[in-house]
C-alpha positions in Angstrom: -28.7 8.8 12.5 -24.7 9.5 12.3 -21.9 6.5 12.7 -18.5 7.8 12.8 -15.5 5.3 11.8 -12.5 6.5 13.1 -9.0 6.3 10.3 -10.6 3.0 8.9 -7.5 3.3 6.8 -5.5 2.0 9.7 -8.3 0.7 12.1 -9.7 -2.4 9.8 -7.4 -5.3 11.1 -9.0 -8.6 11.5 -12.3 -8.3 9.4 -13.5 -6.0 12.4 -15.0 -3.5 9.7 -17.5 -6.1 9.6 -18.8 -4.4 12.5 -19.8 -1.5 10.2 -20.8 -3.8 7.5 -23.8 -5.1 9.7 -24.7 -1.9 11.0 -24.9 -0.7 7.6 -27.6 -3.5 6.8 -29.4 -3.1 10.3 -29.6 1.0 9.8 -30.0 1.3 5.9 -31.1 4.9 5.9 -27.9 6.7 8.4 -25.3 8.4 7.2 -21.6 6.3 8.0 -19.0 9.1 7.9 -15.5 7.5 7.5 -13.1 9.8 9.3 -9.5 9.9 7.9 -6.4 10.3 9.4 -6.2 14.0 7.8 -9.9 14.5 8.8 -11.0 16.4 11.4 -13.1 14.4 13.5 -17.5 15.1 13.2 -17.6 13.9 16.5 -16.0 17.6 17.4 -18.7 19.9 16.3 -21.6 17.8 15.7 -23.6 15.5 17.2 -22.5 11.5 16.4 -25.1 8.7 17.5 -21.7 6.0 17.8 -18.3 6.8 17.2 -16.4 3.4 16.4 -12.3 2.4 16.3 -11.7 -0.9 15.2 -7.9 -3.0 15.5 -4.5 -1.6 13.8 -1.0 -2.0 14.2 0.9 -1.5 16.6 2.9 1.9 14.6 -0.8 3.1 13.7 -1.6 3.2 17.0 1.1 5.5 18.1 -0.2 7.9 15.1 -3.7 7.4 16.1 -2.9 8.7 19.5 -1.0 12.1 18.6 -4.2 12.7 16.6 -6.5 11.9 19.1 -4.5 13.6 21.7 -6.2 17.6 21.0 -9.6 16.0 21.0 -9.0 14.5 24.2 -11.4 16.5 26.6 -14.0 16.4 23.8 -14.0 12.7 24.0 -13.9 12.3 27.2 -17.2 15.2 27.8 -18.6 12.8 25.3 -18.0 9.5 27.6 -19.6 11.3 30.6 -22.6 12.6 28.8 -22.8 9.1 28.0 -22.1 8.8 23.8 -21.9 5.8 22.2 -18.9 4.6 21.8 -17.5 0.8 20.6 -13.6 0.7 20.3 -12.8 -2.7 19.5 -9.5 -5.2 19.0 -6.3 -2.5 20.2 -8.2 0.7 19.9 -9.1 0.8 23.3 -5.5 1.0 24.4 -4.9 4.8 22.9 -7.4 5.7 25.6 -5.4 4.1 28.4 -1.9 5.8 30.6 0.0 4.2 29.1 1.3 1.6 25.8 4.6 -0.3 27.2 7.1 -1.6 24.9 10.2 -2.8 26.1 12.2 0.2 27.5 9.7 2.6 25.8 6.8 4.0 27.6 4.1 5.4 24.9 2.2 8.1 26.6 -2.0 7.4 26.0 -4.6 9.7 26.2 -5.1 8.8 29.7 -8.6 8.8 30.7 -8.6 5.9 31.6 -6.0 4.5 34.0 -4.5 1.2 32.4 -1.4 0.4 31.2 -0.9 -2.2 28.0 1.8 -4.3 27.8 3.4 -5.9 24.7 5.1 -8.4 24.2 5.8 -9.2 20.6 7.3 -12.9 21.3 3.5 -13.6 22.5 0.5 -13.5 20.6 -2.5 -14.2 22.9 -4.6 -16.3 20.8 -8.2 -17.1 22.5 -11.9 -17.7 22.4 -14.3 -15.8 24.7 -17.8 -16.7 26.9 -18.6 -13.9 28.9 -21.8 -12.3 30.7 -22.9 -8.2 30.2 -25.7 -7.9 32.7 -27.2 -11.2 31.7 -26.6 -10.9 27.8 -23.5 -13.7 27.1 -21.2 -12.1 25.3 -19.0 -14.0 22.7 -15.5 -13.3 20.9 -12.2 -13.9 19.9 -9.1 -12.8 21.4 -5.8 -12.2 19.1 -3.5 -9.6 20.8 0.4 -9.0 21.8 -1.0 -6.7 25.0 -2.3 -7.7 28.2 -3.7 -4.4 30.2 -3.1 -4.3 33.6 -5.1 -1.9 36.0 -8.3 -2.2 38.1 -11.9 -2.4 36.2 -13.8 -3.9 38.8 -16.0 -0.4 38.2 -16.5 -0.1 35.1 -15.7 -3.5 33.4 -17.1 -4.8 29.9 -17.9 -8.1 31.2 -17.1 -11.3 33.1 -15.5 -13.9 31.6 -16.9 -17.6 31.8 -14.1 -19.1 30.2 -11.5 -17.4 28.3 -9.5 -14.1 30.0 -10.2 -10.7 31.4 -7.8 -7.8 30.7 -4.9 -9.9 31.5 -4.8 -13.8 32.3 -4.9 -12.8 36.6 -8.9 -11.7 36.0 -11.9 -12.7 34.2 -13.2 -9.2 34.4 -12.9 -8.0 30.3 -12.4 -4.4 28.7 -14.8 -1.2 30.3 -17.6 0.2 30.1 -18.3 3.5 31.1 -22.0 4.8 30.5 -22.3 3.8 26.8 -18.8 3.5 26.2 -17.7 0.2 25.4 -13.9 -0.5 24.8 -12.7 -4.1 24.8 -9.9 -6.8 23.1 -12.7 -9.0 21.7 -13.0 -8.8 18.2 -15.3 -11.3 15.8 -16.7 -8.8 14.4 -18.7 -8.8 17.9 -21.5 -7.4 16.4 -21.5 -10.4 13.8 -21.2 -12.5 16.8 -23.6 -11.6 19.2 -26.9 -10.0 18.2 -28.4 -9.5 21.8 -25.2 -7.4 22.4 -26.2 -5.7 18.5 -29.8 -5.1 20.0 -28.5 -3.6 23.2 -26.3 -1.1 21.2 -29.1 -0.2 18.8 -31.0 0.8 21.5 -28.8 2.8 23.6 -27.9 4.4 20.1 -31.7 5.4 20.0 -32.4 3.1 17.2 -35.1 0.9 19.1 -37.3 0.1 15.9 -34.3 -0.6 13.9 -34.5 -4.6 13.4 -31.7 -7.1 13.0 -30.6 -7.3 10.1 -30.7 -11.1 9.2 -31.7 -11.5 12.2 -33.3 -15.5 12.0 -29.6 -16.8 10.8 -27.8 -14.4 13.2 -29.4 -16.1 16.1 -29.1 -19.5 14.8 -25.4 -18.9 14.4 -25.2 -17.0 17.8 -27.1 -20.6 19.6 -24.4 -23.0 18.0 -21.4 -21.0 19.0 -22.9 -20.3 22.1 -23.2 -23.9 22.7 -19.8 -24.7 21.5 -18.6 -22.1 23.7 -20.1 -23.9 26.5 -19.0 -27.4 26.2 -15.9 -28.1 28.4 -14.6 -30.0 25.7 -13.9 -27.4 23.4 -10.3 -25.9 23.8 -10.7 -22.1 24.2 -6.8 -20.7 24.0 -4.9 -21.8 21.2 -1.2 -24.1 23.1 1.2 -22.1 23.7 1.6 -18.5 23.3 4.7 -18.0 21.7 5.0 -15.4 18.2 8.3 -17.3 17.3 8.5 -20.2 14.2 9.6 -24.1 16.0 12.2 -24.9 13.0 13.9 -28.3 13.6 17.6 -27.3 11.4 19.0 -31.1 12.5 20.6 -32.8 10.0 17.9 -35.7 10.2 15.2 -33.2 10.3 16.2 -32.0 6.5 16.8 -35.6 5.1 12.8 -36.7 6.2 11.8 -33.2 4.6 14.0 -33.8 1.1 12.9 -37.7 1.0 9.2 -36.3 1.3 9.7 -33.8 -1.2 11.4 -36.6 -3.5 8.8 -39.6 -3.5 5.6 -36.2 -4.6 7.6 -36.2 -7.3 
């Protein structure tokens, strides 16, 4: 069994490579082939049982695409013939139209026909609860985009509470056959081990077993409850990027007088 990890020199943001860290314990025996940015891609002449992108920047996105962009028919022959595929965090947005970014429009690879909008001056900051043909999904949300376009087709899955694509629909990232590209990050795989057994399988690893998998579970029960409670905030107030710095005179004085009776 083959795992391909796409430039995890730029694609590692948010502790998402520990997505690969748990496959790594669940499938002890593949080979994980870490694809750099100079690389050419295994995915292109051989055959790949998942092919994962995790979060970058926003710069190593736009580098990510022009490399991307000559294997674009491969991947998307790949998609239809239905290879596994899990971009998570950002990485699903070099696949869309189009990146906007103020004035600048940052041509995708198109296939699939979304457009992401930043906005630096607001970070969406959110917890997930969502449902993937019964399985409840569960993540985090930490993004400047919100994608716009229609996935009522081909949709990752249905939010309970938290956001879709954008805060106008609870419908969350796309699937299409195996592929699975969505915002959530966690790592997901961490976080939900019924949606770790569903991609072992469709990977053709169905006797693989969980790593871990009594304390997974445990874990995945508790946050699944706490997920659940209408008491527990899921979006973090506000949604602003910007620092609240009080400069009034009176504001400094309390701050000096604080820092003078520590000592």
């Amino acid at each position: 069994m083959k795992i391909e990890i796409l430039f995890p020199e730029y694609a590692n943001l948010f502790g998402d490579m520990g997505n690969i860290l748990y496959l790594k314990a669940c499938l002890p025996q593949a080979e994980f082939i870490e694809t750099a940015m100079n690389d050419t891609p295994r995915f292109l002449s051989e055959p790949v049982d998942l092919i994962y992108m995790g979060p970058m920047s926003e710069a190593a996105q736009e580098k990510i695409i022009a490399r991307l962009m000559p294997c674009k028919e491969k991947i998307q022959e790949l998609i239809e013939a239905g290879a596994c595929f899990l971009f998570t965090g950002n990485a699903v947005e070099t696949l869309y139209q189009e990146i906007e970014d103020g004035n600048r429009k940052i041509p995708g690879l198109g296939l699939f026909p979304f457009t992401a909008r930043r906005s630096y001056l607001h970070r969406h900051n959110s917890n997930f609860l969502g449902d993937m043909d019964g399985i409840s999904i569960l993540g985090c949300k930490s993004q400047f985009t919100m994608a716009y376009g229609d996935n009522s087709g081909n949709y990752f899955a249905k939010a309970e509470r938290g956001i879709g694509l954008n805060r106008d629909t609870s419908l969350e990232g796309i699937r299409q056959n195996n592929f699975i590209g969505t915002n959530l990050i966690g790592p997901l795989l961490v976080m939900n081990p019924p949606f770790t057994r569903w991609l072992l399988d469709a990977m053709g690893a169905k006797d693989a077993p969980l790593a871990y998998k009594d304390a997974m579970e445990q874990a995945y029960a508790q946050r699944l409850k706490e997920f659940q409670d209408p008491a527990v905030r899921m979006e973090k107030e506000g949604d602003t990027n910007q620092l609240r710095i009080d400069f009034s005179p009176k504001s400094w004085y309390n701050y000096l007088k604080s820092k003078m009776r520590r000592g």
